[in-house]
C-alpha positions in Angstrom: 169.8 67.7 26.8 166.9 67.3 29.4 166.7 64.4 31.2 162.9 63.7 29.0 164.7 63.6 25.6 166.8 61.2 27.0 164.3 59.0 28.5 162.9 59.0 24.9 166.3 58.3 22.9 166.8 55.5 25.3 163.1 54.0 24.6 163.9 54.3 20.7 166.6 52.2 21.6 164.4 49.4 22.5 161.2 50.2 20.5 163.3 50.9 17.4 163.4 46.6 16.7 159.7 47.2 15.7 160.3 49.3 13.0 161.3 45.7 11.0 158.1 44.7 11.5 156.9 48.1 8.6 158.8 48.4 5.8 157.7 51.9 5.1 159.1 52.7 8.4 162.7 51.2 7.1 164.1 55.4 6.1 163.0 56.3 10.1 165.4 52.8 11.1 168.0 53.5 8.7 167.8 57.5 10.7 168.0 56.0 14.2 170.8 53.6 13.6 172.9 56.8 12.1 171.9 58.6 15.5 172.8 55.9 17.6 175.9 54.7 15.2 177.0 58.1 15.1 177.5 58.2 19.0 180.1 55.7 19.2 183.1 54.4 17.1 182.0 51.8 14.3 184.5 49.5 14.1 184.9 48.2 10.3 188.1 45.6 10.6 188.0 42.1 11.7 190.7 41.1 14.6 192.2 38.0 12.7 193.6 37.1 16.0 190.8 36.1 17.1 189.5 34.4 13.9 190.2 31.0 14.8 188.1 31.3 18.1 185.4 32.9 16.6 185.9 29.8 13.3 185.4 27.5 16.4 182.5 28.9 17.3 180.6 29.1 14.3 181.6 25.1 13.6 179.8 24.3 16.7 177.0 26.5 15.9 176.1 25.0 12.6 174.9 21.6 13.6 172.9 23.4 16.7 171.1 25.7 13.6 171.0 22.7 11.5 169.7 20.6 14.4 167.1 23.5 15.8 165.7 24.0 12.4 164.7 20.7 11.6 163.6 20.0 15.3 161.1 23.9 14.5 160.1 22.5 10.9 158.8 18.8 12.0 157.3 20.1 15.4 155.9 23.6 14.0 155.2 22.3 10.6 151.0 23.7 10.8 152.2 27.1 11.1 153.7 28.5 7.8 157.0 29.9 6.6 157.6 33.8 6.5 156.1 36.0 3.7 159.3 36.2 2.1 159.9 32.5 2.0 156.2 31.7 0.2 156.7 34.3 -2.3 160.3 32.7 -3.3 158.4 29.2 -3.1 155.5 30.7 -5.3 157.1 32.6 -8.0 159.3 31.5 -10.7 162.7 33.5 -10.3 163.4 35.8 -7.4 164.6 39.5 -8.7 167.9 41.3 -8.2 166.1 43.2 -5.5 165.0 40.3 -3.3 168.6 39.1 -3.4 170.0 42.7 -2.5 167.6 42.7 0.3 168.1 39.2 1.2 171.6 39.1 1.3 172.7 43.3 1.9 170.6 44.9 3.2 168.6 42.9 6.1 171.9 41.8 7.0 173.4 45.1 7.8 170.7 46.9 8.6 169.5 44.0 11.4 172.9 43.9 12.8 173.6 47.7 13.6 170.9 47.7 15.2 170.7 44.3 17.3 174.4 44.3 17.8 175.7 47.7 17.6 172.7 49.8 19.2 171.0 47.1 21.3 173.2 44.5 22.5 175.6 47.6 23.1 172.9 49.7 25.2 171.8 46.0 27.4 175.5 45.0 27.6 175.9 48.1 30.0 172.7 47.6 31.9 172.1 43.8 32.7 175.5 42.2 31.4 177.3 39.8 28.7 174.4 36.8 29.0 171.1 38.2 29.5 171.9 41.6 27.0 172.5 38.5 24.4 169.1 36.6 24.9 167.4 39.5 24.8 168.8 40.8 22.0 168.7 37.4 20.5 165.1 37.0 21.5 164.1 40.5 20.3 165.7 39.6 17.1 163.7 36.4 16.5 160.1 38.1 17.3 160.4 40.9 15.0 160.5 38.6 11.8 157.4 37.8 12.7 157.1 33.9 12.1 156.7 31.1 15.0 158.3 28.5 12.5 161.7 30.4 12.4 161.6 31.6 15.6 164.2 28.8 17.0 166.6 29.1 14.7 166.5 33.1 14.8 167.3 32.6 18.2 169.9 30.6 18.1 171.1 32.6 15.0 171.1 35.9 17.2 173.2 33.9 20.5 175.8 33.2 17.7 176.2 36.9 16.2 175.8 37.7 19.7 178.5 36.1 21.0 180.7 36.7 17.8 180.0 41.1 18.2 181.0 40.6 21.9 184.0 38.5 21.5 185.6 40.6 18.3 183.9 43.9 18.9 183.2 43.5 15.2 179.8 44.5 13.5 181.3 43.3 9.7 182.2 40.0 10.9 178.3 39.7 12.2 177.1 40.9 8.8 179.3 38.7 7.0 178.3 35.4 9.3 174.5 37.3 9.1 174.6 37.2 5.1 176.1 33.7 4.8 173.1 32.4 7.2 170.9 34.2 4.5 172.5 33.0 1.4 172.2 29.3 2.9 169.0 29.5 3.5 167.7 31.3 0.2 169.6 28.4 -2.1 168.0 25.5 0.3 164.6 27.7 0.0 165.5 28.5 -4.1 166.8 24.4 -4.7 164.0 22.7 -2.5 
């Protein structure tokens, strides 16, 4: 490979996060997480080992999310929740699809790439604490929405710190789909 193609598979490692931002673009993601997947071993199995470390750390990260989003929604409350929020708010029931998405797909789409690809690729280059901001930081911009922004971030340190302490993209998902499922029955009870 020439040392331009590289240059360029290195940039849609970075520019790729945008491609969140247009969901016609999601078939192009799904293609470069494959590429970039495919390059390395995915590892599918959860070290239970380590499970207790990793239970630890998610018990002290709940009252920081719980704390950060109330702190986002009293200080940020003029700017409004994300699209997908209002339409659950607006309409009467929320289809099979909307759940699928909500709960499957973001989940495991978002975390190949911000864990697996990205975090992987900055992990190399700048180190265990700043490829995690970034990452994290990068992951709370492309949803687009100032009010969740906090707790994205805080969100992404977590699954951060959980993908470099197990090695373990499923255990991200899993912790990634539970975050969603909380937050669609306090959106879908509210």
């Amino acid at each position: 490979m020439r040392i331009n193609e590289s240059a360029w598979i290195n940039y849609g490692k970075y520019l790729g996060g945008f491609l969140f931002i247009f969901p016609q673009l999601k078939p192009l993601l799904f293609c470069l997480i494959f590429y970039f997947t495919s390059k390395t071993k995915l590892k599918l199995e959860i070290n239970l080992n380590r499970g207790y470390n990793i239970l630890f750390i998610i018990l002290l990260f709940i009252p920081i999310i719980i704390i950060i989003n109330s702190l986002s929604f009293h200080l940020l409350h003029e700017f409004s929740p994300q699209k997908i929020v209002t339409t659950i708010y607006e309409e009467v029931h929320i289809s099979y699809s909307q759940i699928f998405s909500i709960l499957v797909l973001s989940p495991v789409v978002e975390e190949l790439y911000f864990r697996k690809v990205l975090l992987e690729d900055l992990y190399e280059r700048i180190g265990y604490f700043w490829s995690i901001i970034f990452s994290s930081f990068y992951f709370s911009i492309i949803h687009l929405n100032i009010l969740s922004f906090p707790t994205l971030l805080v969100l992404g340190i977590l699954l951060g710190i959980i993908y470099k302490t197990t090695k373990s993209v499923t255990l991200c998902i899993i912790v990634h789909s539970l975050f969603n499922f909380i937050m669609l029955f306090l959106i879908i009870t509210k």
